[in-house]
C-alpha positions in Angstrom: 119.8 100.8 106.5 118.7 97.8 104.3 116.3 95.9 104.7 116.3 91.9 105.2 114.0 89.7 102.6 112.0 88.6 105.5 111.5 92.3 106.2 110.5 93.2 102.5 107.7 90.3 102.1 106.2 91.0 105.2 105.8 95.0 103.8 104.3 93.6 100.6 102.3 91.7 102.3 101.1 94.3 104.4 100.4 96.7 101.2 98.4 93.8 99.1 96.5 93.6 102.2 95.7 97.4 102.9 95.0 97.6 99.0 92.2 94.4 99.5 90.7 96.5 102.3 90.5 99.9 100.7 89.0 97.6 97.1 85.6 97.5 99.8 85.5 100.9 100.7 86.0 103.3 98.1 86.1 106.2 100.5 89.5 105.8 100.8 91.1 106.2 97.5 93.6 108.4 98.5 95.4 106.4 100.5 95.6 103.8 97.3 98.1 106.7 95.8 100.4 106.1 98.7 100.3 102.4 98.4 101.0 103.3 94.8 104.0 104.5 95.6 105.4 101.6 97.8 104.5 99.2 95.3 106.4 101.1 92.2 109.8 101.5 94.9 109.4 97.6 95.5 108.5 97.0 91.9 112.1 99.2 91.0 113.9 97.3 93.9 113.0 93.9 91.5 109.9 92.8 93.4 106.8 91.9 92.0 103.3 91.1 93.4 100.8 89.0 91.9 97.2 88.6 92.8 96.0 85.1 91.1 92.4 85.6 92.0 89.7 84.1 89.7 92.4 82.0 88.3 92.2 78.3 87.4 94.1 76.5 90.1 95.3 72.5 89.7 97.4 70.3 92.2 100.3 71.1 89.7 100.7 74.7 89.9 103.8 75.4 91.8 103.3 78.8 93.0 100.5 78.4 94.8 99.5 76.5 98.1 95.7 76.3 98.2 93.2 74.6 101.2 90.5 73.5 98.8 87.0 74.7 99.7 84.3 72.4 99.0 83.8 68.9 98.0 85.2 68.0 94.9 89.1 68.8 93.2 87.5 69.1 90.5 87.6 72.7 87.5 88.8 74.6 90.6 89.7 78.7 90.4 91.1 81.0 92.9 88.7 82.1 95.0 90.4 84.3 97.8 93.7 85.1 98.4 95.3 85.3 101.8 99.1 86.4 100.4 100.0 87.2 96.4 103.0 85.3 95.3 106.3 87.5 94.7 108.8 87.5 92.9 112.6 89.0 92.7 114.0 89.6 89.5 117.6 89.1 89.7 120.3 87.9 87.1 117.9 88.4 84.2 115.4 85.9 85.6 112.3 86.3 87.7 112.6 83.8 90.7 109.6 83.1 92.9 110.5 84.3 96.8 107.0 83.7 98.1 104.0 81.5 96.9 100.9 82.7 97.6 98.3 81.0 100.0 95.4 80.5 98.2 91.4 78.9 98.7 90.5 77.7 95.5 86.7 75.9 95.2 84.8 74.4 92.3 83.7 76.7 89.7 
């Protein structure tokens, strides 16, 4: 059986969100092995997630969609992020196949 692209974002989607969750309760580090686990078999498939949070955010950065929190546009960073942005390497080249969805605010 293989899986569709749709059906592998939504799955790393799933796991960055699980591994959010279990980042506020430490009690449950031992599912953060498992998750390990799915995220290196992605990460050999070519997929790979990345978490911009706390970094500087502008109206030109392209992989990225951000609802800005506050009043001002103004020295912004990431300040939560809803989905990571991922990317497939393929052909030698990294290509993004889902930009993340962001809130960035004034620092």
């Amino acid at each position: 059986m293989t899986l569709s692209e749709k059906d592998n974002l939504n799955i790393l989607n799933q796991v960055f969100e699980i591994s959010k969750k279990l980042k506020d309760n430490p009690a449950e580090r031992s599912i953060s092995r498992n998750l390990q686990r799915i995220s290196t078999a992605f990460e050999d498939a070519g997929y790979k997630v990345h978490d911009p949070l706390n970094e500087v955010y502008d109206e030109t950065r392209l992989d990225c969609e951000a609802r800005i929190a506050g009043e001002t546009a103004n020295n912004l960073y990431i300040s939560e992020v809803i989905k990571p942005i991922i990317y497939l390497h393929d052909n030698g080249q990294n290509h993004i196949v889902q930009k993340a969805i962001v809130i960035a605010e004034e620092k």
